[in-house]
C-alpha positions in Angstrom: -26.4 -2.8 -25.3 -26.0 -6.4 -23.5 -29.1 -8.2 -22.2 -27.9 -7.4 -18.1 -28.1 -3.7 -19.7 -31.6 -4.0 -21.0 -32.8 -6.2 -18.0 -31.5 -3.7 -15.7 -33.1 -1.2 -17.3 -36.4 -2.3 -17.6 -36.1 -3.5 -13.8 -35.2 0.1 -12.8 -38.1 1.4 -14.8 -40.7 -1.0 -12.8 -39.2 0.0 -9.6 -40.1 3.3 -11.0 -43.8 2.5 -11.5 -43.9 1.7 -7.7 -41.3 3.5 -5.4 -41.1 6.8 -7.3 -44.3 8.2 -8.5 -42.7 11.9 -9.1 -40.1 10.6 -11.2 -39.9 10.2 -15.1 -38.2 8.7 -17.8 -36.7 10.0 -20.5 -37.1 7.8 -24.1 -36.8 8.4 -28.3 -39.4 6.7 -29.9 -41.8 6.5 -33.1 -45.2 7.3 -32.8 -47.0 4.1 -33.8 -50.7 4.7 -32.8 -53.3 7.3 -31.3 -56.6 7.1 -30.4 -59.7 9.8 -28.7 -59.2 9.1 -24.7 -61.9 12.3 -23.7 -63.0 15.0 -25.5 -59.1 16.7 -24.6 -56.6 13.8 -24.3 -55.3 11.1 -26.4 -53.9 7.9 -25.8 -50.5 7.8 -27.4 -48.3 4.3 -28.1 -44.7 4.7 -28.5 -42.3 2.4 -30.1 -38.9 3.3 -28.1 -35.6 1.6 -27.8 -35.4 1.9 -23.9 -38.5 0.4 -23.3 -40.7 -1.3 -26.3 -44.4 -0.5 -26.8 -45.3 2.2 -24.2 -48.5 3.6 -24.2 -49.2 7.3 -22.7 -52.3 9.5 -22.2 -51.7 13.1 -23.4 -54.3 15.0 -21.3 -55.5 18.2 -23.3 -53.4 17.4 -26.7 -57.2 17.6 -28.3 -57.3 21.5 -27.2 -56.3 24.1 -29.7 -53.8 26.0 -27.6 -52.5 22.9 -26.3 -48.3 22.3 -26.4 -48.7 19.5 -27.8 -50.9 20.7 -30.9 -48.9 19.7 -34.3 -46.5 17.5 -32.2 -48.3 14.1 -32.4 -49.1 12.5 -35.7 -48.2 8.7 -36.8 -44.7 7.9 -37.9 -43.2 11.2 -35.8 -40.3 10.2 -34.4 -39.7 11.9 -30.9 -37.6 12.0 -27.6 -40.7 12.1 -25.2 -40.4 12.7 -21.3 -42.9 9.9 -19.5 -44.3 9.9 -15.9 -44.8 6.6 -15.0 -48.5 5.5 -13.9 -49.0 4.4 -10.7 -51.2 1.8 -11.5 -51.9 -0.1 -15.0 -49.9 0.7 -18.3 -51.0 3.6 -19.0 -48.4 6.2 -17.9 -48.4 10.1 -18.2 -46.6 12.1 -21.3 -45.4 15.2 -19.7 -43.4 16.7 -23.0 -41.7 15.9 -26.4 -39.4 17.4 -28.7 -40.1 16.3 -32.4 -36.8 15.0 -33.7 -37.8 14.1 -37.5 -41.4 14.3 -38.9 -41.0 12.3 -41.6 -43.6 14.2 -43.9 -42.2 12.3 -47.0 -44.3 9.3 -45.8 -47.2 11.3 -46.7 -46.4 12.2 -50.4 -48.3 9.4 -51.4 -51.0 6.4 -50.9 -48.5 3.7 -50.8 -46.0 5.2 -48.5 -48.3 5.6 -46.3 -49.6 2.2 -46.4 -46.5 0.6 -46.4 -45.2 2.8 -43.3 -48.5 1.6 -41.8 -47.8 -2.1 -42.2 -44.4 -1.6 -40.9 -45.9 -0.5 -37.9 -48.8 -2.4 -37.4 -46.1 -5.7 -38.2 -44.0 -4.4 -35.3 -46.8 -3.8 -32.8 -48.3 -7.1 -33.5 -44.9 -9.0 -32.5 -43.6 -7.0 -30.0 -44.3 -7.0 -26.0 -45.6 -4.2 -24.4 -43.1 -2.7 -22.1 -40.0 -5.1 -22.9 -37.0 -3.5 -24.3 -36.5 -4.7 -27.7 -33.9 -2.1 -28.9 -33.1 -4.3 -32.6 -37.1 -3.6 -33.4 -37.4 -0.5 -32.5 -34.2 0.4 -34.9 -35.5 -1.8 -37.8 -38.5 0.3 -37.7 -36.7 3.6 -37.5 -34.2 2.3 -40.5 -37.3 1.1 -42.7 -39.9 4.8 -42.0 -36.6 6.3 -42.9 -35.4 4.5 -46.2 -39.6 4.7 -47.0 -39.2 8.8 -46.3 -36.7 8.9 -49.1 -37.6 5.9 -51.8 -40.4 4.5 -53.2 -42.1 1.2 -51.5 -41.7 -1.5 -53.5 -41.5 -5.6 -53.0 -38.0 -5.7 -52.5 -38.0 -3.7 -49.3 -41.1 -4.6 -48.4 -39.7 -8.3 -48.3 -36.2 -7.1 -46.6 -37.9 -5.8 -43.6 -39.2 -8.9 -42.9 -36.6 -10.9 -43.7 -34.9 -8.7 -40.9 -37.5 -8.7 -37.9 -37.9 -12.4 -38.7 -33.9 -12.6 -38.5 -34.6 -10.7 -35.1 -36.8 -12.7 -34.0 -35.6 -16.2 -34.6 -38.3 -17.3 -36.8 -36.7 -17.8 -40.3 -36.4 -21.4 -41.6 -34.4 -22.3 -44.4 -36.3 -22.0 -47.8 -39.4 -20.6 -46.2 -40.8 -16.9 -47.2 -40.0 -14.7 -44.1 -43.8 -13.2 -43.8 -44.9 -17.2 -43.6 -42.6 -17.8 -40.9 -43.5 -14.7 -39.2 -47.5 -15.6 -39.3 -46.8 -19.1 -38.2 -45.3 -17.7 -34.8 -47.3 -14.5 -34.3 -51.0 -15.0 -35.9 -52.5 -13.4 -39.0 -50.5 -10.4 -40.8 -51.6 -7.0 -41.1 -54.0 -6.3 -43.5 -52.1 -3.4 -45.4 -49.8 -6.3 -46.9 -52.2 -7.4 -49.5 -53.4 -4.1 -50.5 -49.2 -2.9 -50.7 -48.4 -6.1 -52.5 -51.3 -4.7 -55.3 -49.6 -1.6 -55.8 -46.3 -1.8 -55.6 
């Protein structure tokens, strides 16, 4: 997809936020991050190729008979339907179809951590809302090679040799995590504990 693609896109979608407030958007993304919004809803954050970092509200996904129940847990990748907010970031998730759990992050501790750093490493560098289609594929190629092999240092140092690559941040002879944390700020935290295990 070119950059006049992506641009266009993303323009459409803010024209969106403003001039259409019954439409939606349609988007296949990982599931990155939840957190308690009430007592019934959560707030959601999506890592999609259409449209980077979104976050979403999913008003009564708390409730036991709600259609989303069993449908929103870290790492899920899904093709969600979003209503746009109004007003703010925060927009509305309507509906989702779960595309691939990936439940073999969860057969142990350090798959789990190292699927988490993955994450948290592509949150931290990415913009909220811009279309960054090469992240959000890294991180889809790295939960899935991490579903069906065993963390260890070499693809732990791959990744970042990639998003680094994507990023336009590696220097020659430099460790791709230094370069990364010169330009974007302290790493996650689940790197140190990984690098123990693994």
């Amino acid at each position: 997809m070119g950059v006049v693609s992506v641009l266009t896109q993303l323009d459409n979608f803010k024209l969106s936020l403003t001039n259409e407030p019954d439409s939606f958007m349609k988007a296949r993304g990982t599931l990155i991050r939840r957190s308690p919004l009430t007592e019934t809803s959560l707030i959601v954050h999506w890592c999609t190729r259409e449209n980077g970092i979104v976050k979403t509200v999913a008003k009564g996904a708390r409730r036991p008979k709600s259609p989303f129940a069993g449908k929103l847990d870290l790492f899920y990748l899904c093709e969600v339907e979003i209503h746009p907010a109004r007003n703010g970031d925060l927009h509305i998730l309507k509906d989702l179809t779960v595309e691939r759990p990936r439940l073999g992050l969860r057969r142990n501790y350090v798959q789990t951590l190292a699927a988490a750093y993955f994450v948290k490493l592509i949150d931290q560098v990415a913009e909220a809302e811009t279309p960054l289609p090469e992240l959000a594929d890294l991180l889809d190629r790295g939960l899935n090679y991490l579903e069906d092999h065993d963390a260890d240092e070499r693809s732990l140092v791959h990744f970042e040799k990639q998003l680094g690559g994507f990023l336009g941040v590696l220097e020659p002879g430099i460790d791709p995590i230094r370069s990364i944390r010169e330009h974007f700020g302290n790493i996650p935290p689940q790197r140190a504990e990984l690098m123990q295990r693994i």
